[in-house]
FINUMI-431981 format. One record per residue (C-alpha): residue in three letters; x, y, z. Coordinates in nm, 3 decimals, padded with zeros to 5 digits, always signed. Example, Ala and Ser with C-alpha at 12.3 -4.5 7.8 and 13.67 -1.06 7.14 Angstrom:
2
SITE    r       px       py       pz
SITE  ala  +01.230  -00.450  +00.780
SITE  ser  +01.367  -00.106  +00.714
END
This chain:
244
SITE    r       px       py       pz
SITE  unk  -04.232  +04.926  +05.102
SITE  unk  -04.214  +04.657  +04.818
SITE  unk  -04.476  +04.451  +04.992
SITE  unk  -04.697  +04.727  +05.053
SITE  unk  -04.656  +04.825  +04.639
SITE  unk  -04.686  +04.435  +04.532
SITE  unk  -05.069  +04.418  +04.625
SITE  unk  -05.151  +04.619  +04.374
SITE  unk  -04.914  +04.520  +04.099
SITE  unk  -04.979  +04.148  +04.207
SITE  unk  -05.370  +04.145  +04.131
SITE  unk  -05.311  +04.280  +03.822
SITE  unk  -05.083  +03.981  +03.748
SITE  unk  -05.275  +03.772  +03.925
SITE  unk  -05.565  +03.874  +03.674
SITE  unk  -05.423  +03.859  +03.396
SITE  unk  -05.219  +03.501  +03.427
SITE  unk  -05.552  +03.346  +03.490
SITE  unk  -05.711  +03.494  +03.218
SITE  unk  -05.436  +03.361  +02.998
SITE  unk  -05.527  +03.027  +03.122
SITE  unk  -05.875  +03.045  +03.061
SITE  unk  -05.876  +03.192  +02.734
SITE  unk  -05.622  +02.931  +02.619
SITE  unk  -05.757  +02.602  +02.733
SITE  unk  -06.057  +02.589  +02.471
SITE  unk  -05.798  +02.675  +02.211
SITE  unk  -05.589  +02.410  +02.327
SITE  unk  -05.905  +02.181  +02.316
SITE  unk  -05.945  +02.269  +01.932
SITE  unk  -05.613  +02.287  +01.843
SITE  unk  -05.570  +01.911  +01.993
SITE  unk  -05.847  +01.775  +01.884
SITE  unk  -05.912  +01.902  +01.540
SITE  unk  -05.543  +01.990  +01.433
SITE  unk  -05.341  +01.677  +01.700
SITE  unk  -05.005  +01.759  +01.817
SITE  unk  -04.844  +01.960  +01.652
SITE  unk  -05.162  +02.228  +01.698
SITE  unk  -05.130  +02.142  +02.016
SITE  unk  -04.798  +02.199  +02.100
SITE  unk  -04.768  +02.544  +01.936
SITE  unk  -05.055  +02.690  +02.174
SITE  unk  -04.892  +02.570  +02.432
SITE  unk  -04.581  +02.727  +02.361
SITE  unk  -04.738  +03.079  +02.326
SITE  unk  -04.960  +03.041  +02.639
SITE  unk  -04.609  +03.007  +02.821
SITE  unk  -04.418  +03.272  +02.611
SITE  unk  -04.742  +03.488  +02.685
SITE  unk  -04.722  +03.376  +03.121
SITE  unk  -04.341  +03.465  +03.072
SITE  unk  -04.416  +03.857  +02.934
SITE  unk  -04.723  +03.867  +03.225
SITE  unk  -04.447  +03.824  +03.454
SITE  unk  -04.263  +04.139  +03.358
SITE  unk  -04.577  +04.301  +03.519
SITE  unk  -04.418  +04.208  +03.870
SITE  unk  -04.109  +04.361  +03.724
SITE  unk  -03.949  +03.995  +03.675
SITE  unk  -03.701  +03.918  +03.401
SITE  unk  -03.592  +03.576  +03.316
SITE  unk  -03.270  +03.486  +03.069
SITE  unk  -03.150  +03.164  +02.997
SITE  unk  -02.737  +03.056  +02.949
SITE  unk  -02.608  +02.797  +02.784
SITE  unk  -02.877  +02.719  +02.564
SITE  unk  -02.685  +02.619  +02.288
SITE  unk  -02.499  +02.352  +02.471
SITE  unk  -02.803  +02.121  +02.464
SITE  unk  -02.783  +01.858  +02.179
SITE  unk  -03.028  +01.833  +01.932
SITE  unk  -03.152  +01.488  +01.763
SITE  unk  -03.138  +01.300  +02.049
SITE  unk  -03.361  +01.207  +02.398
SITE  unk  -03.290  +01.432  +02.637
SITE  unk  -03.342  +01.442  +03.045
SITE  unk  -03.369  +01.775  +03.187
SITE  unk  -03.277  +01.744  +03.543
SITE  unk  -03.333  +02.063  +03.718
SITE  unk  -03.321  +02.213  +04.087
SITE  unk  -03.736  +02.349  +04.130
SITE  unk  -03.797  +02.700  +04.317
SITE  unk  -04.137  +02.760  +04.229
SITE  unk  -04.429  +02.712  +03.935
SITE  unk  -04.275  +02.970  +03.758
SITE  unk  -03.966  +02.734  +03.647
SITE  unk  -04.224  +02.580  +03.436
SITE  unk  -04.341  +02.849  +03.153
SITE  unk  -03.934  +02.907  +03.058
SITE  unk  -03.868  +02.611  +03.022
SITE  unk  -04.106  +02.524  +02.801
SITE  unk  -04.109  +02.840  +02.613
SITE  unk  -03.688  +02.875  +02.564
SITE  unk  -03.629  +02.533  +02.536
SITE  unk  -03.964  +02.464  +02.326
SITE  unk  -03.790  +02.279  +02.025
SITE  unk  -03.685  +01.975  +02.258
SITE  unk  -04.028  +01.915  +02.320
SITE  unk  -03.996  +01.906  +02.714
SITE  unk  -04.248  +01.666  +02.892
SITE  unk  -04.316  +01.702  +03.288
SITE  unk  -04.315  +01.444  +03.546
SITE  unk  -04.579  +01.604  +03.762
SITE  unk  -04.748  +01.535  +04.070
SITE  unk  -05.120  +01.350  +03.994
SITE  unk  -05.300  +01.646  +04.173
SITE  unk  -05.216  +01.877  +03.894
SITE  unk  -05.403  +01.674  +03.623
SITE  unk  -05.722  +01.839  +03.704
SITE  unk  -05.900  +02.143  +03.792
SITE  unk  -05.663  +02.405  +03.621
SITE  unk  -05.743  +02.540  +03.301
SITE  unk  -05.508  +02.516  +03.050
SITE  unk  -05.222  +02.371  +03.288
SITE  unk  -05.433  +02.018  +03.349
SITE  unk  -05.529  +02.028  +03.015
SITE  unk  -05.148  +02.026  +02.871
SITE  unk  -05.015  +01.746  +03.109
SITE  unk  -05.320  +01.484  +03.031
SITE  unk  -05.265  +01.539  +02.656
SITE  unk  -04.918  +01.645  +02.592
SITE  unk  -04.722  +01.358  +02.674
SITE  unk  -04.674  +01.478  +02.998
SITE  unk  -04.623  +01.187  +03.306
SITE  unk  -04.889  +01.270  +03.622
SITE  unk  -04.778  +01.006  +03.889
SITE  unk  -04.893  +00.981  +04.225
SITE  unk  -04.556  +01.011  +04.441
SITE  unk  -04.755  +00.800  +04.709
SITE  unk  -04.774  +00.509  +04.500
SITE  unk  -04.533  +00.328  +04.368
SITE  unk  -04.660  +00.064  +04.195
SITE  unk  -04.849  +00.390  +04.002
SITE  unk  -04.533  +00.615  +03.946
SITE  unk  -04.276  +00.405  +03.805
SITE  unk  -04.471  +00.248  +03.498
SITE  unk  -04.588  +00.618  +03.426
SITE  unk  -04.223  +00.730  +03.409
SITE  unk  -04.075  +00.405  +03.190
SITE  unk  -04.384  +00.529  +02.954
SITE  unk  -04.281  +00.925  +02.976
SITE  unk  -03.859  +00.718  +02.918
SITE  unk  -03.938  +00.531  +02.626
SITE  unk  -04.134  +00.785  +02.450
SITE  unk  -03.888  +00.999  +02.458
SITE  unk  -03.638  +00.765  +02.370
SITE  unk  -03.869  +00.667  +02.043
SITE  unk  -03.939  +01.042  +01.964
SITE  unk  -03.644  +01.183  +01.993
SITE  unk  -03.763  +01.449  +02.286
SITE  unk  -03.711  +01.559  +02.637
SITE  unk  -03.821  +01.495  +02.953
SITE  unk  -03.820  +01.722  +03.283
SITE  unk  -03.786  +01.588  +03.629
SITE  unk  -03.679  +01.778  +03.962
SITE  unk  -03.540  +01.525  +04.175
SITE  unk  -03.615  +01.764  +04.468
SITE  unk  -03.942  +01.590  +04.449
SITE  unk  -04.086  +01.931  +04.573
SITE  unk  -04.052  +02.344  +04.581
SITE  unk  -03.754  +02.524  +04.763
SITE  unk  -03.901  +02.774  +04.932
SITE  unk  -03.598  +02.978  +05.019
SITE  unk  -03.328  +02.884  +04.733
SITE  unk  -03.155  +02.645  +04.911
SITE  unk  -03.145  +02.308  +04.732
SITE  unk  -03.270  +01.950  +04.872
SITE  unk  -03.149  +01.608  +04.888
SITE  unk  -03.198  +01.461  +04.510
SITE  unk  -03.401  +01.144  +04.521
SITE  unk  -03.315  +00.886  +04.247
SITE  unk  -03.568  +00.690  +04.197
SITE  unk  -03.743  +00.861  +03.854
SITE  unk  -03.444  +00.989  +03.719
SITE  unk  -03.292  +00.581  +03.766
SITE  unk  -03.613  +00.503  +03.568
SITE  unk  -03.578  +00.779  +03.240
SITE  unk  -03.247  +00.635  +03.212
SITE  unk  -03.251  +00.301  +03.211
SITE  unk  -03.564  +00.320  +02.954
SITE  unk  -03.439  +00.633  +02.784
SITE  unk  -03.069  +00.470  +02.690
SITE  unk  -02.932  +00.682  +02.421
SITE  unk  -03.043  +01.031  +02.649
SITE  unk  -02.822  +01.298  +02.756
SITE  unk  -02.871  +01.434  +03.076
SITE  unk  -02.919  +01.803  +03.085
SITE  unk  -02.835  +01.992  +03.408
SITE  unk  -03.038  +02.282  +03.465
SITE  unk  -02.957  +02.522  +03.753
SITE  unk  -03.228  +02.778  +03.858
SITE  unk  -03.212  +03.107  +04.051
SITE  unk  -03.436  +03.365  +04.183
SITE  unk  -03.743  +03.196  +04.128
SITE  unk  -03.865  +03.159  +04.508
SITE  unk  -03.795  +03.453  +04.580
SITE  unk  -04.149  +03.553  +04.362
SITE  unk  -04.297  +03.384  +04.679
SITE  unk  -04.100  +03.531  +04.968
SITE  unk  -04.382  +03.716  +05.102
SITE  unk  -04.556  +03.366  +05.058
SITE  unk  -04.850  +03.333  +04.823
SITE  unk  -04.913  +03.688  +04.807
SITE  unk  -04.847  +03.952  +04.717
SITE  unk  -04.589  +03.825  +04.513
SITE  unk  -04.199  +03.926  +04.519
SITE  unk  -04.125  +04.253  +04.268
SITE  unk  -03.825  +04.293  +04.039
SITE  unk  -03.637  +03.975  +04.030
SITE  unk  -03.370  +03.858  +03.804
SITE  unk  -03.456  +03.487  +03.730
SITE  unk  -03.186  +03.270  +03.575
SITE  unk  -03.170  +02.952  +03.418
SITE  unk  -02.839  +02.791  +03.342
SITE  unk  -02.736  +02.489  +03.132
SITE  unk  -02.460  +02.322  +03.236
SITE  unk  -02.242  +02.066  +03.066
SITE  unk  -02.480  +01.799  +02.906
SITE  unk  -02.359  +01.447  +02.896
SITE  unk  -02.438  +01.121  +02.745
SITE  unk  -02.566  +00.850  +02.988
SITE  unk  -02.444  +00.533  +02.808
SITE  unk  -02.180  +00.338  +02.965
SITE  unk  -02.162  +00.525  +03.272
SITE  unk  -02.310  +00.343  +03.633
SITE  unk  -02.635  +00.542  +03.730
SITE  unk  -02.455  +00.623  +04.023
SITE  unk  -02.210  +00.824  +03.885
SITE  unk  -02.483  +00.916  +03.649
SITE  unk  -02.670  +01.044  +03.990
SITE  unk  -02.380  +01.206  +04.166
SITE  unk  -02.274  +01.414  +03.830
SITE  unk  -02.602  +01.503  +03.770
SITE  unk  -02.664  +01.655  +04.110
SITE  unk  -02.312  +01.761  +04.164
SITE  unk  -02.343  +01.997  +03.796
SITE  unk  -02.735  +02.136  +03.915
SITE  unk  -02.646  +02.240  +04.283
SITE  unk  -02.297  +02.444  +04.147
SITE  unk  -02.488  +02.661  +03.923
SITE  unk  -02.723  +02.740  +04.206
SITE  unk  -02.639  +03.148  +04.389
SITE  unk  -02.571  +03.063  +04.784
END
């Protein structure tokens, strides 16, 4: 019965996030450059605040915990478990005054309005996860702005969706990266729920009335501690906040 309803109630949605997109990229384009980052920045933020209300047309609610634990004034790395692409518009939307930067896959950086648009000119790291020699220098740039300005950066170890909840294996390699160049960072676990299960039907329709959560757990500072403890922490604090 929900599947049959969703077709409906999913093209409307469907309509209407792309025509957020659209109608947003050109203002992006101005408010970058005429106005620079700042501008910039602020559009953003309400194209995402706007994608999180056009979710509430599938019936979809999304709070966020913990908040206030994150520290301000200081570099932060968000390390998250990823479910699908709508993890993205909360975070940057609730957790908009840490500035949050994406480590995204190349593929992303073009052809989508308004999305490919943010991540070539917001500071945003696009890295080709089949190359190496590509990736890594991308991320140390994404680290040490961060560390300079004071802001955040996102990364989902995962390295890809879960399709079904269930967490992966954490990889290690671009988190080992934003913290050696990123020193004085805290890490900020960030465990996610409910978010696949938009997609449980698979691409569409889409799943109705689900309770997405995002939870901050204890942050922590990196300095002085091994990576690898830095690693197993970090992983350890996402994958406990995640529902079974």
């Amino acid at each position: 019965m929900e599947k049959a309803l969703s077709y409906p109630i999913s093209a409307i949605y469907c309509i209407a996030f792309f025509l957020l997109l659209v109608i947003f990229h050109p203002i992006q384009w101005i408010c970058f450059n005429l106005f620079g980052y700042q501008a910039h920045k602020k559009s953003v933020d309400i194209l995402n605040g706007a994608l999180i209300r056009c979710a509430h047309i599938l019936g979809s609610t999304y709070k966020v915990n913990n908040i206030d634990r994150i520290p301000e004034g200081v570099p932060l790395i968000i390390v998250s478990n990823h479910q699908s692409m709508n993890d993205i518009p909360p975070i940057v939307w609730f957790m908009r005054k840490f500035h949050p930067k994406f480590i995204s896959k190349k593929e992303l950086g073009k052809g989508i309005p308004s999305v490919s648009y943010n991540l070539r000119h917001g500071g945003s790291a696009l890295i080709d996860r089949k190359d190496a020699k590509q990736a890594l220098p991308a991320i140390k740039e994404l680290a040490q702005y961060i560390e300079k300005n004071k802001r955040s950066a996102v990364i989902f170890p995962e390295g890809t969706r879960s399709k079904t909840g269930k967490p992966k294996q954490f990889s290690e390699n671009g988190l080992k990266i934003l913290c050696k160049y990123a020193p004085s960072a805290y890490i900020v676990p960030l465990s996610i729920n409910n978010s696949w299960k938009l997609f449980k039907f698979g691409k569409y329709p889409l799943g109705l009335g689900n309770k997405l959560t995002f939870t901050v757990q204890e942050p922590f500072a990196i300095k002085n501690i091994p990576f690898a403890e830095v690693m197993e922490r970090t992983e350890r604090e996402v994958k406990q906040g995640i529902e079974k």
